[in-house]
LUMLUM-145087 format. One record per residue: z negated, y negated, x of N, C-alpha, C, O in turn. Coordinates in steps of 0.02 Angstrom, whole numbers, plus 50000, padded with zeros to 5 digits. Each point is the difference from the previous one (the first is absolute). Example, Ala and Ser with C-alpha at 12.3 -4.5 7.8 and 13.67 -1.06 7.14 Angstrom:
2
496105028450660500004994149955500004994050045499675000150052/500694994649930499974994150042499634994549961499924994550025/
This chain:
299
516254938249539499885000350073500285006450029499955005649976/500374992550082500265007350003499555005150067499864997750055/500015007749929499545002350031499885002750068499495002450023/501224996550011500135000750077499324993550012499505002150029/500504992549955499554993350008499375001249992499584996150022/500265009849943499224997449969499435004050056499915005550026/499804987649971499455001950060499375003049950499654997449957/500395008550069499655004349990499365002250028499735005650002/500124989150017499144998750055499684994649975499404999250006/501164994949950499484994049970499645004949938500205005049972/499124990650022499645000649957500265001149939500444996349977/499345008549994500294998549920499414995749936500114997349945/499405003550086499574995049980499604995350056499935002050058/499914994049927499504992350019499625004650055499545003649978/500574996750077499245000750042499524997250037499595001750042/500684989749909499274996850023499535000649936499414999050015/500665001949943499805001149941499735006249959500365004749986/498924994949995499595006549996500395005249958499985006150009/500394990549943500415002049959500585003950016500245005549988/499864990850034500925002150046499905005650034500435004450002/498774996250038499825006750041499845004149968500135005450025/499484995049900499725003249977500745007449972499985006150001/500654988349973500575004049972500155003150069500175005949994/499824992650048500365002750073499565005549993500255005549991/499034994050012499435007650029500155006349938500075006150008/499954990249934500065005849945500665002550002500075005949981/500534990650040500525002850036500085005550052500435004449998/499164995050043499975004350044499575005750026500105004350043/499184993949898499515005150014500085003349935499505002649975/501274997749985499935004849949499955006950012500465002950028/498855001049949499955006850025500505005049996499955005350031/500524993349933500595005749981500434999050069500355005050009/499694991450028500445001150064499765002150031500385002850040/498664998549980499945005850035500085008249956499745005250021/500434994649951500325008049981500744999550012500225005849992/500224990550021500565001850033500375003650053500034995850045/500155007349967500195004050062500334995050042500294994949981/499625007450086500444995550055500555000149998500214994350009/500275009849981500585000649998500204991649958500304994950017/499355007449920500204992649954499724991550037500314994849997/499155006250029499764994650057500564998450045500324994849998/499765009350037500474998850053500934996549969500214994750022/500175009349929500314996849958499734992649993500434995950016/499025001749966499834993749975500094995850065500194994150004/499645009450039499804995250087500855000950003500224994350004/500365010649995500454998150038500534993549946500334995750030/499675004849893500054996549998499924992850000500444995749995/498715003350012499734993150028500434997150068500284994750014/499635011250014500414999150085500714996749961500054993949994/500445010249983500584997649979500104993149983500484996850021/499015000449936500124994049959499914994550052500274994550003/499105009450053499834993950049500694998050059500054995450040/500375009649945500675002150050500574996549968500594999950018/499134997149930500674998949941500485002049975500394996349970/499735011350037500115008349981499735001149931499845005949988/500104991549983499825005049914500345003049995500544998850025/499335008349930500595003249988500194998049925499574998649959/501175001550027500175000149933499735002249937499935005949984/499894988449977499765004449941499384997350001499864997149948/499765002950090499214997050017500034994649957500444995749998/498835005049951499914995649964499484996350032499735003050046/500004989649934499564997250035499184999949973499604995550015/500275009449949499585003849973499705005250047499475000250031/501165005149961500045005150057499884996750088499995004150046/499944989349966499794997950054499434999850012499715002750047/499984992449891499204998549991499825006550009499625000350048/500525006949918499415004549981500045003050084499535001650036/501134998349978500085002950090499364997150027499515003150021/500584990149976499594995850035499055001650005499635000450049/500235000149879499525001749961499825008050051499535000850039/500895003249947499935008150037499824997050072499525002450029/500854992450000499955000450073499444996650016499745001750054/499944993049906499424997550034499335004749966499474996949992/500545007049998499515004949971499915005950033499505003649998/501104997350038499905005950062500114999050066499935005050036/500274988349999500354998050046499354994650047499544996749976/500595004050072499504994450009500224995550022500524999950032/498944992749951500624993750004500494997150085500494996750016/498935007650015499934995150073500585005950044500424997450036/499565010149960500405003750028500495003549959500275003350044/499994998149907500335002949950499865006049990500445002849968/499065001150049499835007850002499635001149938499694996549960/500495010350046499674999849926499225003649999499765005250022/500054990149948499215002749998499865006849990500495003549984/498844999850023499685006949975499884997649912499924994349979/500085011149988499734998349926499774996849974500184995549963/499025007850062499374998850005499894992650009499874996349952/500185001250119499954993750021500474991649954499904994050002/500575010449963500434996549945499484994249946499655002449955/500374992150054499614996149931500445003949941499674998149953/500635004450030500435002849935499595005649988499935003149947/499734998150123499595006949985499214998849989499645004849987/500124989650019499494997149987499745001849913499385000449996/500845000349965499885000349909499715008850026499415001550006/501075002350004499795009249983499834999750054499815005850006/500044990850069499295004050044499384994249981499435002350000/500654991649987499494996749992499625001549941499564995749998/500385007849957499925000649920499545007550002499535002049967/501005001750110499695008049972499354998550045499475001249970/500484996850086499494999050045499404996049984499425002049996/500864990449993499504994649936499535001949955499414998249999/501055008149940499675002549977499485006450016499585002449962/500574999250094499585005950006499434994750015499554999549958/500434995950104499424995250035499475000349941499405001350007/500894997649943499754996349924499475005649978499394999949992/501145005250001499575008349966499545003250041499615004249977/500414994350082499685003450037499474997450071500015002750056/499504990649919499774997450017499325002750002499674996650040/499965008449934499175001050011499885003950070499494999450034/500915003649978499735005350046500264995750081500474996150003/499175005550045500134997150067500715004150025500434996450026/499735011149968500335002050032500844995349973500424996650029/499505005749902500644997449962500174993150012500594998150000/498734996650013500234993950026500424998750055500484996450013/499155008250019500385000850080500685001250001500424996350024/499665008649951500645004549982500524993949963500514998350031/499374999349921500694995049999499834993449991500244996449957/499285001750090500274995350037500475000150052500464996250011/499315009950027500405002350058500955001249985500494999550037/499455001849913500565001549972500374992849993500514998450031/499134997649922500304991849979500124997950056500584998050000/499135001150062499984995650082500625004550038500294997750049/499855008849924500535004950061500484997149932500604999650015/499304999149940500844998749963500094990350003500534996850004/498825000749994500254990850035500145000750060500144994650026/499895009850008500215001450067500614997650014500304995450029/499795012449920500835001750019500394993749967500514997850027/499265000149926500404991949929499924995550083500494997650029/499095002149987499934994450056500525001050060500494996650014/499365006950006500605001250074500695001749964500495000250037/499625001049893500785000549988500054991849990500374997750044/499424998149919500204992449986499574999350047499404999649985/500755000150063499694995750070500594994750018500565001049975/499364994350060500434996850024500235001450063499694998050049/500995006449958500315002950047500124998150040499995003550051/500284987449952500314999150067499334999250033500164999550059/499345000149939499285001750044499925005050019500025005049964/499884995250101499835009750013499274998749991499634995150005/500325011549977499095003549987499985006650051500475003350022/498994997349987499935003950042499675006049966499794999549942/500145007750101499545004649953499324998249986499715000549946/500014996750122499434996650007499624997749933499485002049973/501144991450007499844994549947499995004849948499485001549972/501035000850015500075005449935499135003850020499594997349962/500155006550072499575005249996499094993549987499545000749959/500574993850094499514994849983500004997349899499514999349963/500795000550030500264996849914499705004149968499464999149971/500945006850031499655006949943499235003250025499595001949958/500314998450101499275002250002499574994249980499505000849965/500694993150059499584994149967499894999449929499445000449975/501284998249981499894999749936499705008749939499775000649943/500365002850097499665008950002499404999349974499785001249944/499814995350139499255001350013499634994949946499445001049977/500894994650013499864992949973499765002849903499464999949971/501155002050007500125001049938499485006649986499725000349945/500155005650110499295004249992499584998750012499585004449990/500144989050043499524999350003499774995449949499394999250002/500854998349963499904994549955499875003249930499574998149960/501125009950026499795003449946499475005950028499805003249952/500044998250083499335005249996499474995549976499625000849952/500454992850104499264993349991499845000149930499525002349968/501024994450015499894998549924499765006649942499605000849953/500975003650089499775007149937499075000650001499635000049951/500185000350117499275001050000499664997749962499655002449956/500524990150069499534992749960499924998749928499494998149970/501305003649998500034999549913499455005649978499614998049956/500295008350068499745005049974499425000349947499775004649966/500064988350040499444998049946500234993649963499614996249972/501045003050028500494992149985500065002149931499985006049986/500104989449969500595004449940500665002150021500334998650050/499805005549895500685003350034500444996650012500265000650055/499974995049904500544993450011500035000350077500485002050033/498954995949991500124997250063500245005550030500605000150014/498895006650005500475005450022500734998850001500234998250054/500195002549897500614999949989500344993350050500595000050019/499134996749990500224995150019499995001150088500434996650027/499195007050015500165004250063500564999050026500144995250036/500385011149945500635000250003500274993250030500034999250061/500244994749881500214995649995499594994250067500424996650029/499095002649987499584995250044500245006950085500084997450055/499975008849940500155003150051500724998450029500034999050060/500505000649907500564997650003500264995250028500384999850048/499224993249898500114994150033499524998050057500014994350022/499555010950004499704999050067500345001050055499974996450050/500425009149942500845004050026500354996150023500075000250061/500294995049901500464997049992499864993550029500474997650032/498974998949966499854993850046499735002050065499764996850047/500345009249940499745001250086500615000650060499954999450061/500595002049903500494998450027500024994550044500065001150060/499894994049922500124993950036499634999150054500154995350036/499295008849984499604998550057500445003550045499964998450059/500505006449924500535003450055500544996650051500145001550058/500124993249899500394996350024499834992350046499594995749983/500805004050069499864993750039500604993149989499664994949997/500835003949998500324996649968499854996549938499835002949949/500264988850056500194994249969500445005149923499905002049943/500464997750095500785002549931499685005449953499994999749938/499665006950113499845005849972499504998849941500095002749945/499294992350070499524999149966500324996449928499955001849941/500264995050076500314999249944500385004049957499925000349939/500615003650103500365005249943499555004849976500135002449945/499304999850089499725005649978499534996949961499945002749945/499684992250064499694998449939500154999449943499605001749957/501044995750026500424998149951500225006949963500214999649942/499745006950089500365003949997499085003049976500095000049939/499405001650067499305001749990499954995249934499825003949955/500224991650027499804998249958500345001549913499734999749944/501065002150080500345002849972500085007549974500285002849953/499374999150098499665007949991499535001049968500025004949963/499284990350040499725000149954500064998449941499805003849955/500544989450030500184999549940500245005249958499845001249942/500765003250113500275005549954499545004149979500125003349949/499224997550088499555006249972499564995749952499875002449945/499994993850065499344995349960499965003549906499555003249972/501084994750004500025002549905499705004749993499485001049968/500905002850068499865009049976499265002450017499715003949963/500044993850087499315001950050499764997649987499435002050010/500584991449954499514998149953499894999149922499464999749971/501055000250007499895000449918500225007249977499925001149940/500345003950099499895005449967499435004350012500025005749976/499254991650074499415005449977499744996249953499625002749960/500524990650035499704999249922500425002549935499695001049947/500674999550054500255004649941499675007450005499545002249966/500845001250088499615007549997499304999249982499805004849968/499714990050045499475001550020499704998449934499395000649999/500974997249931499924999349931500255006049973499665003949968/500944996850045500445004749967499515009350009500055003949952/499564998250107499875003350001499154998349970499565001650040/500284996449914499625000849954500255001549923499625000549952/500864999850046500415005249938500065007050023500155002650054/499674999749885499945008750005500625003950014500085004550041/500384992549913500635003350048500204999150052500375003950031/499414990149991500245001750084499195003550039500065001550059/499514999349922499445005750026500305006450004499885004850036/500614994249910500195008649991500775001350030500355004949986/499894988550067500415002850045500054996750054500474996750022/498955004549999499734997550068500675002650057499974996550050/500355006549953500695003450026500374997750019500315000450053/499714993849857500664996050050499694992850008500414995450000/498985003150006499804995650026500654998450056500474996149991/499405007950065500504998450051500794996349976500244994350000/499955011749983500694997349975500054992949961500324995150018/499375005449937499984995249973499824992350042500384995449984/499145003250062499984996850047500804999450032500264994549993/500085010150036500524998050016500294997349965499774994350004/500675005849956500294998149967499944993149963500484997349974/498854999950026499774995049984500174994950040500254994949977/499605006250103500084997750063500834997749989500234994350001/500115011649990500774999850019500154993249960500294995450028/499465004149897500434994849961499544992550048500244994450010/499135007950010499914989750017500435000850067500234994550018/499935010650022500434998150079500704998949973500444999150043/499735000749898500835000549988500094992349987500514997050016/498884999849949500144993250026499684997250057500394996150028/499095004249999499434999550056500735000050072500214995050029/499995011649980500244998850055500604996050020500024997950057/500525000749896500484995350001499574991750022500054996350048/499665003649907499434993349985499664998750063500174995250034/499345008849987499754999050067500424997850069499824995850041/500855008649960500545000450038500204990549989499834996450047/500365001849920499984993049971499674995150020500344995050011/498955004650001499614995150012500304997550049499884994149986/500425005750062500154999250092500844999749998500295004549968/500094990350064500595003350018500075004150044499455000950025/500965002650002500045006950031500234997250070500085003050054/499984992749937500554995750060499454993150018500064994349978/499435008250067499404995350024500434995350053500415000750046/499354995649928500004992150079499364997150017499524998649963/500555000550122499374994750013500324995650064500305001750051/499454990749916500194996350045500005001250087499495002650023/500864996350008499675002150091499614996850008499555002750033/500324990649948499274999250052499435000449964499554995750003/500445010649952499575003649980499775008150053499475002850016/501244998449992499935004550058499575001850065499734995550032/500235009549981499574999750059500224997050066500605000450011/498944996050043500534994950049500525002850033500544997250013/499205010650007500555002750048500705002149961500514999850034/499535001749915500605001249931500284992049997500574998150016/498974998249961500264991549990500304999450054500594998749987/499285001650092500354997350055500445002950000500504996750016/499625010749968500605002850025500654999749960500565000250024/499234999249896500654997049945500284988850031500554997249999/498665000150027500414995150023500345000350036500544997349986/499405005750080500365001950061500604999949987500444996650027/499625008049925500835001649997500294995849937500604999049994/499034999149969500314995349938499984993250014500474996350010/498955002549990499834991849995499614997049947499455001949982/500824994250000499704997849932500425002949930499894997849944/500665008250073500395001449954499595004649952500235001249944/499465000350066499665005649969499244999949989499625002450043/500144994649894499624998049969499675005449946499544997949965/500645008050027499625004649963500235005450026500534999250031/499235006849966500105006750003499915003949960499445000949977/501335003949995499555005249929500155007050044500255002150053/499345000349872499805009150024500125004749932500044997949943/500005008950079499975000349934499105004150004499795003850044/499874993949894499295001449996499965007449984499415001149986/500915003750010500015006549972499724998049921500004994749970/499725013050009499884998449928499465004850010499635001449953/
């Protein structure tokens, strides 16, 4: 095939297929491309640009396309071509989700420390949220400042509640705080939004969030919570922490590709599912030509 031709935007795997998405997400949320410098990002975006121009340059192997490709949807965003902040990167999801996760984990007895990163987890789903937002929608500061104080207030009040209440629980449950504070967070989202389309992408997109946290937030305080009845780990209570991270990191290295997966990324809903004043106004101008509408659901 010669590579002036190759469309370099089809899928390289199935994306109706959980499978097909699953190789696409671990494709693109591999953590080693957020340690790349921009300089090398941007290289990747101009030759994406090229191939889409039918400009390759000589020599370009069709390897060297995929991994371009790979660099560009990992820093690029799908809907405007800009390149994301770091942070907000799913590639960056493994080393901030893992160091933060794990602290939630280590540092669950005390009220202040609850406070403290949760606040932290909700200002970094923040920022993951408004970077994979769906762009061609405007948001307002408003919506942005309604979202995060909602899912904020939501996720502290649920982990102080609970911190109180376990206080005579077994510890298990304690541990388990964190994880029920989160996904209180995260479905609270949806009371933000007024849109048919939205409710849907963002649910789809909440449930996928939890999933990604669910493994780790929950089957690793039952491990710690065995493991620290051995004496050597009594006797390095230290790296409790660390060790928590790192634990976290290996279930999000499959967790977050996987979660990313459940949903295609590319939502449709029939119109006369739509709301009436949206439904009248795509008939108006279409007719009966236009029988679904997609979006992209963010991630």
């Amino acid at each position: 095939m010669a590579l002036s031709s190759f469309d370099i935007d089809a899928p390289r795997w199935d994306q109706s297929t959980f499978m097909g998405r699953l190789k696409h997400f671990f494709n693109i949320t591999d953590w080693r491309t957020a340690i790349l410098p921009d300089s090398r990002l941007d290289e990747a975006k101009a030759l994406v640009e090229s191939c889409r121009a039918g400009s390759v340059p000589p020599g370009t192997t069709e390897e060297q396309l995929h991994y371009a490709k790979k660099l560009y949807d990992s820093a690029f965003h799908p809907d405007t071509g800009d390149r994301m902040n770091l942070i907000g990167r799913m590639s960056f999801q493994v080393p901030g989700g893992m160091a933060i996760t794990g602290f939630m984990l280590q540092f669950y007895r005390t009220v202040p420390a609850v406070v403290f990163w949760q606040w932290v987890n909700q200002s970094f789903n923040a920022l993951v949220n408004y970077t994979n937002r769906n762009a061609a929608s405007p948001i307002t500061p408003k919506q942005i400042g309604v979202a995060y104080i909602t899912a904020t207030s939501t996720a502290l009040a649920t982990a102080v509640g609970l911190n109180l209440y376990t206080k005579k629980a077994p510890p298990l449950v304690a541990r388990w705080v964190p994880f029920a504070a989160v996904a209180a967070a995260n479905c609270s989202c949806c009371v933000t939004v007024m849109f048919k389309a939205a409710v849907k992408g963002i649910t789809q997109v909440v449930v996928s969030r939890i999933t990604m946290a669910a493994p780790g937030m929950i089957i690793l305080p039952i491990i710690m919570q065995r493991m620290e009845k051995y004496k050597f780990m009594q006797r390095i209570t230290y790296l409790h922490g660390p060790i928590q991270v790192m634990m976290v990191g290996a279930f999000l290295v499959f967790m977050v590709p996987a979660a990313c997966s459940l949903f295609p990324q590319r939502c449709s809903m029939a119109v006369s599912k739509l709301e009436p004043e949206l439904r009248d106004s795509i008939v108006s101008q279409y007719g009966d030509a236009v029988q679904r509408v997609y979006f992209n659901k963010g991630l």
